[in-house]
VMD Tcl script that draws the C-alpha trace (Angstrom):
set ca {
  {-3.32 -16.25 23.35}
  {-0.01 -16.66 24.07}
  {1.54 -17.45 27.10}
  {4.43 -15.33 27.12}
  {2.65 -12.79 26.43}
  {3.54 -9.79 29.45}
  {0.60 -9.92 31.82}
  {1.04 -6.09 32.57}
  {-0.18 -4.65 28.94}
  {-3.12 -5.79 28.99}
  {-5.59 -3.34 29.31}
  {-2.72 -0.74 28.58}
  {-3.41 1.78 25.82}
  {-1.06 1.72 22.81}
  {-1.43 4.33 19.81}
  {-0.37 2.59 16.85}
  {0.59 5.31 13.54}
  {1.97 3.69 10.73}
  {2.69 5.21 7.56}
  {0.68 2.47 5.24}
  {-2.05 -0.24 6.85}
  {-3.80 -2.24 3.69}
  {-1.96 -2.33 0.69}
  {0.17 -5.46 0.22}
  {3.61 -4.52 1.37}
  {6.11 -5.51 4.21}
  {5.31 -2.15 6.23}
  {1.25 -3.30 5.97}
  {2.22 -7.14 6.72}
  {4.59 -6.44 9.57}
  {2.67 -3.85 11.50}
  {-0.64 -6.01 10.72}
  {0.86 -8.84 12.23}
  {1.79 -7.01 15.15}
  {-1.66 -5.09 15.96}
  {-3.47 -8.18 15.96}
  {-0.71 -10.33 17.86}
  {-1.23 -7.35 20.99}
  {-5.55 -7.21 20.52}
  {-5.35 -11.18 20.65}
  {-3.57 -10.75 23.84}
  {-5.84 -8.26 26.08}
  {-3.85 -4.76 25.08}
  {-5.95 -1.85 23.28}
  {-4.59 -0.64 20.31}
  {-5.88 2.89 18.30}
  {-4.52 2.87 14.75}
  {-3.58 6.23 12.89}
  {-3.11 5.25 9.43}
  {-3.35 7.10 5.94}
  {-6.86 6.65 4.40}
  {-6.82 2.72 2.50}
  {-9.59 2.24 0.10}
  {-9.57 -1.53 -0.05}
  {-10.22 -3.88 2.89}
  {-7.13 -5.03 5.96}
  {-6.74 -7.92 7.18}
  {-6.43 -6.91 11.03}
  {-10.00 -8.05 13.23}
  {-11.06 -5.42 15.41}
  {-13.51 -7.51 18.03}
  {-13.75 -4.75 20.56}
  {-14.43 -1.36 18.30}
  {-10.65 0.38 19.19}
  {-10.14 3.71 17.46}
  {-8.98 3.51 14.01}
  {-8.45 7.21 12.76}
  {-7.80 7.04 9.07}
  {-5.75 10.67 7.77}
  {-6.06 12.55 4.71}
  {-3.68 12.77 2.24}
  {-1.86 12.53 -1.54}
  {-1.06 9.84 -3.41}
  {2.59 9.21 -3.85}
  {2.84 9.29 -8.00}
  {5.23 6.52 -8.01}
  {3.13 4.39 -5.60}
  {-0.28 5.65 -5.40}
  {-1.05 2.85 -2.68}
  {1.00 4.74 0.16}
  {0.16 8.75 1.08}
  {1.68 11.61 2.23}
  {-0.35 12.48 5.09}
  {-1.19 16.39 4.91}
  {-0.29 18.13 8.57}
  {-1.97 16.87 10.65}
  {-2.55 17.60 14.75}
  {-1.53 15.20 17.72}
  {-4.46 16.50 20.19}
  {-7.36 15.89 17.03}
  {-5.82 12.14 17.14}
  {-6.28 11.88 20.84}
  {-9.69 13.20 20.39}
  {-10.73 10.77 18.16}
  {-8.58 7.68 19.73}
  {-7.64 8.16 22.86}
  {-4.89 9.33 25.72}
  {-2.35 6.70 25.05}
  {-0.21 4.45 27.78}
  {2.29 4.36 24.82}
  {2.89 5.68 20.75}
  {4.47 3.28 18.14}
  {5.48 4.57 15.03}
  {5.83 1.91 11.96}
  {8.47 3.18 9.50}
  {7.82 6.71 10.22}
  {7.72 9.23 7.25}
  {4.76 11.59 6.98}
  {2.96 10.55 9.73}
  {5.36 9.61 11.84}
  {7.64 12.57 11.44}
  {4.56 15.15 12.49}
  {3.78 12.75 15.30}
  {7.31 13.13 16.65}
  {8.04 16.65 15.92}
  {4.72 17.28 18.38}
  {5.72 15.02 20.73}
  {8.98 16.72 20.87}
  {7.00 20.00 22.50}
  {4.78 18.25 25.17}
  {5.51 18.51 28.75}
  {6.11 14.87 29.95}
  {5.07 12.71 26.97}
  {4.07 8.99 26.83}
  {7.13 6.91 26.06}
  {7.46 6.41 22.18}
  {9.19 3.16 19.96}
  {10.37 3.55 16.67}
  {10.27 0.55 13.82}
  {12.71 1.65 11.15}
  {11.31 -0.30 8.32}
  {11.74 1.75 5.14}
  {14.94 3.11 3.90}
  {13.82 6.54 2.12}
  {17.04 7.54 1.65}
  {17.83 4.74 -0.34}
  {14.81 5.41 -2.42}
  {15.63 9.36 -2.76}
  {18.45 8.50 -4.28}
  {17.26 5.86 -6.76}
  {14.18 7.87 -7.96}
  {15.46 11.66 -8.20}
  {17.73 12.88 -10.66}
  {20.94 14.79 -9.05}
  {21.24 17.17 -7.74}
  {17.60 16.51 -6.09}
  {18.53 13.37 -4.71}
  {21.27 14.29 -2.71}
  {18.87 16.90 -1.33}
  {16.89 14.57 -0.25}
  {19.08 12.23 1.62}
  {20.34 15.20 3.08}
  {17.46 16.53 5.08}
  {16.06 13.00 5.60}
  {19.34 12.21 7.50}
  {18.67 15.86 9.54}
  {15.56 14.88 10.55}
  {15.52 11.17 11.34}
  {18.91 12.40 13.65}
  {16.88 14.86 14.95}
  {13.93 13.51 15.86}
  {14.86 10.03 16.70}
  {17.37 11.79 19.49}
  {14.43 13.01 21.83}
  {14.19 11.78 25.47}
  {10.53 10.48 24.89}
  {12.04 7.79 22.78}
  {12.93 4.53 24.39}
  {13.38 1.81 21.66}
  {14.84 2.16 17.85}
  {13.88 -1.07 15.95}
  {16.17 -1.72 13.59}
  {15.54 -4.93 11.01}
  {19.34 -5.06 9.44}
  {23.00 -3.70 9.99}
  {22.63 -2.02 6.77}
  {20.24 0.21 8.80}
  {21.75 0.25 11.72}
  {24.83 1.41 10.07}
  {22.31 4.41 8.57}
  {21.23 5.46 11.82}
  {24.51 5.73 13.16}
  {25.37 7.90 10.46}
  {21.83 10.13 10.62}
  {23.26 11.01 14.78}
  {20.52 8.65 15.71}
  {21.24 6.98 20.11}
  {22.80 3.85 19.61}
  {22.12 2.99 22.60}
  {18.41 2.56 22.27}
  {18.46 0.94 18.80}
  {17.68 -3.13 18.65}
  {17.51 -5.29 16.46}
  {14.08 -6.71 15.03}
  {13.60 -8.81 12.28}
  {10.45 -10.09 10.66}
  {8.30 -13.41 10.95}
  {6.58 -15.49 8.12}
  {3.58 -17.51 7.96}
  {5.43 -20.71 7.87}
  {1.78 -22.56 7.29}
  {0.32 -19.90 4.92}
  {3.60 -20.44 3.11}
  {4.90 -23.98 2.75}
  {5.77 -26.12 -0.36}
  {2.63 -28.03 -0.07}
  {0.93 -25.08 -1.98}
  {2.67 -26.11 -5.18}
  {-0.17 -25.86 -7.81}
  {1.45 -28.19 -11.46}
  {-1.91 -27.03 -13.39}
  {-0.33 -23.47 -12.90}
  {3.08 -25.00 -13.57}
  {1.50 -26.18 -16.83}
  {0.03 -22.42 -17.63}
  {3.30 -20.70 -17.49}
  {5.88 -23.22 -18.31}
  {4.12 -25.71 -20.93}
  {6.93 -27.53 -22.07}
  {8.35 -28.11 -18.75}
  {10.48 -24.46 -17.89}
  {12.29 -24.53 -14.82}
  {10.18 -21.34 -13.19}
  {11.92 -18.31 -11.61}
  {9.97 -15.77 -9.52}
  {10.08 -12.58 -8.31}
  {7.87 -10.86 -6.21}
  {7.32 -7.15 -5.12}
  {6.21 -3.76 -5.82}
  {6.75 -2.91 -9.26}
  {8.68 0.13 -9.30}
  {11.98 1.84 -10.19}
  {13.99 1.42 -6.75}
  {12.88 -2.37 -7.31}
  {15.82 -3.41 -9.03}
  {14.20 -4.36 -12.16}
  {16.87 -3.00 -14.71}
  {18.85 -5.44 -12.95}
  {16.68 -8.34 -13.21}
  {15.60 -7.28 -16.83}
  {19.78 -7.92 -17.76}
  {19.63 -11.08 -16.40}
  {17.14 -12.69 -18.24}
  {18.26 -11.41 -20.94}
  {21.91 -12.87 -20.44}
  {19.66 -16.36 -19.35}
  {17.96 -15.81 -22.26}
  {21.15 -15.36 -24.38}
  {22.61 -18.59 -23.02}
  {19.89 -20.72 -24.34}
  {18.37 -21.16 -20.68}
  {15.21 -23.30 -20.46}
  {12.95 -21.13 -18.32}
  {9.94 -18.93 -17.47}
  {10.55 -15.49 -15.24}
  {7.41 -14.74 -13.42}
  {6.90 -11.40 -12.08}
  {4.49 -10.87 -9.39}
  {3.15 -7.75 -8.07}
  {1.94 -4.23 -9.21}
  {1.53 -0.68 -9.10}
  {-1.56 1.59 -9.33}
  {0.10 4.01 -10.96}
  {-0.25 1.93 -14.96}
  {2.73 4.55 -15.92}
  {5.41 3.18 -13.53}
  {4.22 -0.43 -14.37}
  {4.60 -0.17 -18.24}
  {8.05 1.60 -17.91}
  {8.84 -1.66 -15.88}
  {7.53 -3.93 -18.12}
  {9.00 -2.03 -21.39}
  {12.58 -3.27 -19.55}
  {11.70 -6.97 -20.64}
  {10.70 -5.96 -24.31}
  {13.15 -8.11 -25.89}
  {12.66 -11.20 -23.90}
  {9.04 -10.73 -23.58}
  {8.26 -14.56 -24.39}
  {10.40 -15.52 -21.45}
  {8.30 -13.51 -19.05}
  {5.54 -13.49 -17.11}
  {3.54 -10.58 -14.97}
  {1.00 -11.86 -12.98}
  {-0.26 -9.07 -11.18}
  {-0.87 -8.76 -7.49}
  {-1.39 -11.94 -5.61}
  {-1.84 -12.40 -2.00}
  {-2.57 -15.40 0.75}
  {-3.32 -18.19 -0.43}
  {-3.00 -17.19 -4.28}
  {0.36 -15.37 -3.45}
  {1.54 -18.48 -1.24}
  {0.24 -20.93 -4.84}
  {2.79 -18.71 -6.85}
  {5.58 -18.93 -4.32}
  {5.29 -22.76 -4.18}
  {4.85 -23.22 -7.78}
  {8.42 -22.08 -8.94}
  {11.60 -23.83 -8.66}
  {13.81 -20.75 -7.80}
  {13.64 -17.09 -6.25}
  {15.33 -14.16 -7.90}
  {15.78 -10.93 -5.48}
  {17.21 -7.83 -7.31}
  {16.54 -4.98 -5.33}
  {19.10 -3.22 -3.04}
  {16.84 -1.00 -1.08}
  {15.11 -3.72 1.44}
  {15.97 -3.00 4.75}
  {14.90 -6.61 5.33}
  {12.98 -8.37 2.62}
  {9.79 -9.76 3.58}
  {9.67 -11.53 0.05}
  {12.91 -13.61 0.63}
  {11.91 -15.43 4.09}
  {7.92 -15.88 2.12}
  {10.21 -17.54 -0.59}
  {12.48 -19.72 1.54}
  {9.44 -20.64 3.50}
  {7.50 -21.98 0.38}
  {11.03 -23.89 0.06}
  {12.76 -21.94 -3.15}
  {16.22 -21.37 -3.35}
  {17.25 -17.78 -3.37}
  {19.55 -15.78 -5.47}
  {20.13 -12.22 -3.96}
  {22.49 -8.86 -4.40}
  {24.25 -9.20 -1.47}
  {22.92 -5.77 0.08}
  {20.78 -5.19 2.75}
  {18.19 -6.97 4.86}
  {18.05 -10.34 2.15}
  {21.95 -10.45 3.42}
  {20.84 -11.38 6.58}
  {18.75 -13.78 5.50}
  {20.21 -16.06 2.95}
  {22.83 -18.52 4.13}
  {25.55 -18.41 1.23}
  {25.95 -21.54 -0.57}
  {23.31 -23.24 1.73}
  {19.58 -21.14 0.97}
  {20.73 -20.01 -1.97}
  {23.58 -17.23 -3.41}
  {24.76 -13.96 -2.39}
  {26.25 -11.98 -5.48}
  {27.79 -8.75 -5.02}
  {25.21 -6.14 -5.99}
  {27.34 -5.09 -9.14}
  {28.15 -8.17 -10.24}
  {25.34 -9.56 -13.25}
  {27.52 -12.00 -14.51}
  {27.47 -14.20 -11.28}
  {24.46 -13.11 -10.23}
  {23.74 -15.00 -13.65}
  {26.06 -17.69 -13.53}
  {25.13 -18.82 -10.07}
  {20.87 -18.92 -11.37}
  {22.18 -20.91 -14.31}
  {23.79 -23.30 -11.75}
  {20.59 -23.93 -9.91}
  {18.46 -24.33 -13.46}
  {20.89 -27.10 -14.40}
  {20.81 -29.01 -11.05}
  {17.61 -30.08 -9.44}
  {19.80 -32.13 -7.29}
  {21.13 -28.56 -5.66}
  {17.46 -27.04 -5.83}
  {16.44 -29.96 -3.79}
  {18.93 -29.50 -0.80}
  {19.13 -25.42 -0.20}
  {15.19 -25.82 -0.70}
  {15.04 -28.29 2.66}
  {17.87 -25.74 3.98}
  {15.89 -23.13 2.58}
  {12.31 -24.41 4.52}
  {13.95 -25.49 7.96}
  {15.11 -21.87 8.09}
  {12.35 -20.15 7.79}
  {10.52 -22.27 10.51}
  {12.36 -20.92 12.67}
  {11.19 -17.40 12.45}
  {7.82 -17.00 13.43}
  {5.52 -13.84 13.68}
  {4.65 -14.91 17.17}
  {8.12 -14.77 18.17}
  {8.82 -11.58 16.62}
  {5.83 -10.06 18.43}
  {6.52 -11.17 21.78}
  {9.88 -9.42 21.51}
  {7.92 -6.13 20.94}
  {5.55 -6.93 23.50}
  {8.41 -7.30 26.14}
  {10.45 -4.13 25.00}
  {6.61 -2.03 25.21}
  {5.98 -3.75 28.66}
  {10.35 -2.13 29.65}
  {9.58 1.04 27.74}
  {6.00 1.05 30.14}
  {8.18 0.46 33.55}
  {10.22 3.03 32.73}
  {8.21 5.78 32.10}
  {6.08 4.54 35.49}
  {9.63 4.75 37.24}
  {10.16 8.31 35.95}
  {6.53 9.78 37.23}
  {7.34 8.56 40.82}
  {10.46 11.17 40.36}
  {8.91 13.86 38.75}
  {8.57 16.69 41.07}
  {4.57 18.34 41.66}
  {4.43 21.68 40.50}
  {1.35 24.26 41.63}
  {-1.73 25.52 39.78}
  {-0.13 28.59 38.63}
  {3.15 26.48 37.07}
  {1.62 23.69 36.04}
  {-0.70 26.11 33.79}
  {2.25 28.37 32.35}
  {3.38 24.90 31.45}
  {0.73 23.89 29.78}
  {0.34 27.68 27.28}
  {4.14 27.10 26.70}
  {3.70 24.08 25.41}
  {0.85 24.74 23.22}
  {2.75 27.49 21.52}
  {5.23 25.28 21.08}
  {3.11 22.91 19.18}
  {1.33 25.30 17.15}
  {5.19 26.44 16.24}
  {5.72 22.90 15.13}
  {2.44 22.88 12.90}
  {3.88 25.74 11.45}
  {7.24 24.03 10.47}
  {5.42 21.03 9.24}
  {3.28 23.59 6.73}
  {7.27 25.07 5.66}
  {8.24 21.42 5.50}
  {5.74 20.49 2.95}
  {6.96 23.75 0.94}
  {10.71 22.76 0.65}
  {10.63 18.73 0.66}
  {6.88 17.05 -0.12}
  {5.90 19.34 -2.58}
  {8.81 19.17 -5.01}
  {8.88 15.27 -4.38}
  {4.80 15.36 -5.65}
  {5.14 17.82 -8.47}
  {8.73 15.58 -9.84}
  {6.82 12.38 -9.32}
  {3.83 13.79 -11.10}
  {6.10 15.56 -14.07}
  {4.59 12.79 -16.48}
  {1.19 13.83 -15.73}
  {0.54 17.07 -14.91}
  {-3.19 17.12 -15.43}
  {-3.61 14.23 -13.28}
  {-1.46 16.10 -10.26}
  {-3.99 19.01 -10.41}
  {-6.96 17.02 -10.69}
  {-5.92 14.94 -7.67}
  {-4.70 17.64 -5.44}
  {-7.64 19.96 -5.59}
  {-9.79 18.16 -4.05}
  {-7.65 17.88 -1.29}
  {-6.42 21.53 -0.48}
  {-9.87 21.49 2.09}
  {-8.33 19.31 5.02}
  {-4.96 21.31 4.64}
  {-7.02 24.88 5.05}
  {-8.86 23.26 7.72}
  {-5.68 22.18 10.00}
  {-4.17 25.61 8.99}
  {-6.89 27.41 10.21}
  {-7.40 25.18 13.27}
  {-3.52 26.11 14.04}
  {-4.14 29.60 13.52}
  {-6.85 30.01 15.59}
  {-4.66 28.37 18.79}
  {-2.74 31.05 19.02}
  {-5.65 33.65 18.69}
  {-4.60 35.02 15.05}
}
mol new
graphics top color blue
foreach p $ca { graphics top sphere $p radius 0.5 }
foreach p [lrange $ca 0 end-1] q [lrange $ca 1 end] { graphics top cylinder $p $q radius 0.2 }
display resetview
């Protein structure tokens, strides 16, 4: 329990919808952290979540909805869905009438979400976690002119929906995405900034592990890691040039890769990047707690190469297991890394120094030892439990505001109070409809491009799964008596 902890959500009712709850990712991590931090503390939280085959780590001692949604695969990350449409009043159903909605890194689900929420009457106040920069992705995975496409109408509808009255709080984790939401027409005025905790005992340099020193570097290799998804937007043509350059040099070191993909096709294209300096690396595969946090500890120095992190979970796990960290000075890692005191920041273009300055740190255990203590004593202090408590204490303002408002709403009679009510459920079929349209012009053609490499597999996959889309369609349909 914690002690700062607002007194007046307990009790309260929070709908939680995030776009991914399970696989091993900072969306998963982050939100996971933050479900269990408000059960621990006495509020009830319903999670709406894609369906997750394998197993979360969030305890659930008093039974509170969990709706799991239908869905496809993403081809490039088969761990995280597009949620088909889907209906606000079949959540409630199944969860309950919520005090409060928080959307984690909304995309699929929390795009629908909003768009309904958008048509109701006088709806529960709603917070926002921007966690997941698709419009950085869009244009790293889609050939042009499709990726401009994309950023286009993900811009016109993050503007648009973020803009409604119903929303009180915009979490933002960096000024890279601040900058973003300025630029999609998003209120400034209710964005604030939210960064992420770490497990500062999970990971610590304690968990250093020399008989897996031994495995990967046998004749003593200083060890570099890296550690995420393994996928395109990853920056792994990046990384792949610099150990190839470090390799070129006559470096004496091991590059361990850890992470994965489901999809094996996206995860050989990665690995055929290190082809020629295959002997110099290693992929491990996923990891996670206390195996991920014996990897972490067991290297000498982190290597960060991807420019699409709106904050960089990975970095702050790394500092915290005290390794040094070389990053492209872009996004959320630029916020964390202390220049020339945690580690480097190298201009995101710029291999040579990003090389140079990782060469520096493999010659000089001396440095290693000192931005690994700088490294550590930052990362203690930034705490999940800190983190938390500021979203507890913006849900418990966002609460006493909407309270506030009721007192000043004015009553209206039987007769208006139901015109209200058929209005508005026109209004939300209408959105249904434009969710269906939606799917036509923007998730299909991201599917069917993702899945160009495997046709077969697309069909196979998305058969099965037209029955929950005819099902909502036909639920829709029969709202507004057709």
């Amino acid at each position: 329990m914690d002690q700062n902890f607002p007194q007046d959500l307990k009790g309260r009712k929070i709908l939680l919808a995030t776009e991914s709850l399970g696989p091993i990712n900072g969306v998963s991590r982050t939100t996971g952290s933050l479900i269990q931090y408000l059960r621990d503390n006495g509020a009830q939280v319903a999670v709406v979540a894609p369906k997750f085959a394998g197993p979360t780590t969030v305890t659930n001692a008093r039974n509170d909805p969990e709706v799991r949604l239908d869905g496809y695969p993403l081809p490039y990350n088969p761990d995280l869905t597009v949620a088909y449409p889907l209906r606000l009043d079949t959540i409630y159903s199944k969860s309950f009438h919520p005090d409060l909605i928080y959307l984690a890194s909304p995309a699929s689900v929390g795009f629908q979400l909003l768009l309904q929420i958008r048509q109701m009457g006088s709806p529960p106040p709603v917070m926002l976690n921007f966690q997941t920069d698709l419009s950085a992705y869009s244009e790293i995975i889609f050939p042009k002119p499709m990726d401009q496409y994309a950023v286009w109408l993900l811009a016109l509808v993050q503007g648009f929906l973020f803009s409604h009255s119903a929303v009180h709080t915009i979490f933002y984790p960096s000024g890279m995405v601040r900058e973003y939401l300025e630029k999609a027409g998003a209120p400034m005025s209710k964005t604030f900034h939210l960064g992420r905790g770490v497990d500062t005992a999970l990971f610590r340099p304690e968990a250093r592990d020399m008989n897996f020193r031994k495995t990967i570097a046998p004749h003593g290799e200083i060890i570099l890691l890296c550690v995420g998804r393994i996928a395109p937007e990853k920056g792994f043509g990046f990384l792949a040039e610099v150990v190839q350059r470090l390799d070129a040099a006559g470096s004496h070191f091991k590059m361990v890769i850890t992470g994965g993909n489901q999809n094996p096709a996206v995860e050989e294209d990665v690995q055929k990047l290190f082809k020629s300096v295959e002997h110099r690396v290693v992929f491990t595969g996923f990891r996670k707690g206390a195996a991920l946090a014996c990897v972490y500890a067991s290297a000498d120095l982190f290597l960060h190469c991807s420019i699409t992190e709106t904050f960089g979970l990975v970095v702050l796990e790394a500092m915290a297991s005290g390794l040094p960290v070389v990053a492209r000075d872009q996004g959320g890692p630029s916020e964390i890394v202390v220049d020339e005191k945690s580690g480097h920041l190298i201009r995101p273009d710029d291999v040579r120094n990003f090389v140079a300055k990782t060469q520096r740190l493999i010659q000089s255990s001396e440095l290693r030892r000192q931005m690994s203590q700088t490294a550590r004593s930052i990362a203690l202090n930034t705490t999940w439990q800190k983190i938390n408590n500021k979203v507890a204490l913006k849900i418990s303002e966002a609460l006493a505001a909407a309270e506030a408002a009721k007192k000043n709403r004015p009553i209206r009679n039987w007769i208006a109070a139901r015109l209200r009510s058929i209005i508005i459920a026109i209004r939300i079929n209408m959105a249904i409809g434009l969710t269906y349209f939606m799917w036509g012009i923007a998730v299909l053609p991201l599917l069917i491009h993702g899945s160009s490499r495997f046709p077969d597999r697309f069909v196979a996959a998305m058969l099965p799964n037209l029955q929950p889309i005819g099902n909502s369609l036909s639920h829709t349909l029969r709202t507004v008596g057709l």
